[in-house]
N, C-alpha and C positions, 0 to 999 in steps of 0.2 A: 561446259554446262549446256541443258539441252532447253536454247532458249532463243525467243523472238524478237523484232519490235516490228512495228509495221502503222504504218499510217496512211487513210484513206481521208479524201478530201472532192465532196462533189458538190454539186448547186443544191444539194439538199441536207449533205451532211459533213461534219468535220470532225475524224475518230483516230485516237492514237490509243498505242496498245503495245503491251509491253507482257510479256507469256514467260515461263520458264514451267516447266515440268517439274521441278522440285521446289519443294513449298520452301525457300530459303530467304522470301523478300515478303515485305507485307502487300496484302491485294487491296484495291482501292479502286471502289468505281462510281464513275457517276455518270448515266446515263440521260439523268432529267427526268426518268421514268421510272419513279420511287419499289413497285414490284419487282420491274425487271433487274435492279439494281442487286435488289434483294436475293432472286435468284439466280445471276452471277456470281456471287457471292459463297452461294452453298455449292453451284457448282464447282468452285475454286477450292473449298473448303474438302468438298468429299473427295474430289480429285488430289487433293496433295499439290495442288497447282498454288502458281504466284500471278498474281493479274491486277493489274493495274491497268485501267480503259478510263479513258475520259472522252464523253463524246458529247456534238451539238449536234442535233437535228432540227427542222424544221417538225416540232412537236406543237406548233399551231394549226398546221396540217394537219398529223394523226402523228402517230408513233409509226407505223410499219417502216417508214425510211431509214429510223434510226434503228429500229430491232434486224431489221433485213442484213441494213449493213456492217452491224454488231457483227453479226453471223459471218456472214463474208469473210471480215478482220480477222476474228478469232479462227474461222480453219485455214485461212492464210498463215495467221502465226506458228497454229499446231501445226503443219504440214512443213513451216519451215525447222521448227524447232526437233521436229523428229527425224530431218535431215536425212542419213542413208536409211534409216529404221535398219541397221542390225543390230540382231540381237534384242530388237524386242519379240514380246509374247505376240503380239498382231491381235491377237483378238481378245474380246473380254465381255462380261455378262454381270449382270447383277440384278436381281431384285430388288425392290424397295417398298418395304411397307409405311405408311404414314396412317394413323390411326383407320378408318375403314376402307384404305385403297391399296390398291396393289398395282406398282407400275415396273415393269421389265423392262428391261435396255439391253442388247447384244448387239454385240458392233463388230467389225472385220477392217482394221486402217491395209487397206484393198488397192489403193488406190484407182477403186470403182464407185465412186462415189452412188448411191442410192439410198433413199429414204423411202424407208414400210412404218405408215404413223398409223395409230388405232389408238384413238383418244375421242371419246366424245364428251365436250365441254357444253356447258348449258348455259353458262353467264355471258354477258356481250365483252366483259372487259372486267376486270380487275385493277382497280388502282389508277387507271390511267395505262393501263396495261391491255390492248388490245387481244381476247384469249386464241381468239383464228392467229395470231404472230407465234405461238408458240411452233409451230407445223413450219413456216414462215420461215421464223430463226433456224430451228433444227434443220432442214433443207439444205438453205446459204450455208450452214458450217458442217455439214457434210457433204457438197459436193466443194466446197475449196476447201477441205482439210484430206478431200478423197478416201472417204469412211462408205463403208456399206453399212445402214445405220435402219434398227430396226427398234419399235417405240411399241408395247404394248400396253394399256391399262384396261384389265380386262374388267375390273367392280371398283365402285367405290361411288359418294355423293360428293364432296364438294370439293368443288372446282378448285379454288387455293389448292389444296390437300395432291391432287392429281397434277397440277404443275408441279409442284414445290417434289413431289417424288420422281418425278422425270429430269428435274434437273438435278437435284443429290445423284443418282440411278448413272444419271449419265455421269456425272463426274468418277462415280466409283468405277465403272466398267470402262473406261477409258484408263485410268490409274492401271488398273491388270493388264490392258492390253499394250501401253508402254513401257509397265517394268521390263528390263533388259532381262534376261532368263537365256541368254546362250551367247555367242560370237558369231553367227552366223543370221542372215538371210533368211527369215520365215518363209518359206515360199521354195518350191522343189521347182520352179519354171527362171529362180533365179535372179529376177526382178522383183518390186514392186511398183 
């Protein structure tokens, strides 16, 4: 089974995390940070993924510690969880519409990690949910999950509506890019 656990512990935050790539365990999370919670949740969901993250952050500070190192965990896990990566598809893309936005996700598990984000948000925060964290998180779990990870929302007004499609978005095109689709090594150089 293509799955993780990983536990990270610093003077700011304390997160255990438990991944598997096929949706066969219930997901469960609690960050302290009621949106963010929310939007792990769908990214688990679209993805076909199983996650379960329990984490404390020092969220009398701010959130970033905790959403940062959210990020970190989770491409820690992915990266473990997909292991040799053969025979997956490597890459994947999705669109995602959410009533007036439109948000694209195309990814490469490259193990080049890079983040291309084009989001502009207008609110300061959501929920308790710092909105500048969304760039933040996606970053951390793409350079520790070693994704070349590109983020587009090119229209739409409200802010909820344009996270909320970037993380379904992501979940789906991540889904395509780990189904197994051969016995071999994506990659003609032999590695990844």
């Amino acid at each position: 089974m293509r799955s993780a656990e990983a536990k990270r512990v610093t003077n700011e935050t304390s997160i255990t995390m438990r991944l598997a790539l096929t949706n066969n365990e219930e997901t469960s999370i609690d960050t302290g940070i009621g949106f963010f919670d929310h939007m792990l949740t769908l990214f688990a969901f679209h993805g076909d993924f199983s996650l379960q993250l329990k984490a404390q952050g020092d969220l009398h500070v701010c959130d970033h510690h905790t959403v940062e190192d959210c990020g970190i965990l989770l491409g820690d896990c992915f990266k473990a969880a997909l292991g040799n990566k053969v025979g997956i598809q490597r890459y994947g893309c999705f669109s995602m519409v959410m009533d007036e936005v439109l948000a694209q996700v195309t990814l490469d598990i490259s193990n080049r990690p890079y983040l291309v984000y084009h989001c502009d948000l207008k609110r300061e925060s959501i929920g308790g949910f710092s909105c500048e964290m969304v760039s933040e998180f996606l970053r951390a779990f793409a350079n520790h999950a070693g994704i070349t990870l590109h983020i587009n929302v090119p229209y739409g007004e409200n802010d909820h509506h344009k996270i909320e499609a970037i993380f379904k978005a992501l979940g789906r095109a991540l889904k395509e890019a780990c189904a197994i689709t051969s016995d071999q090594l994506p990659s003609t150089k032999g590695v990844l």
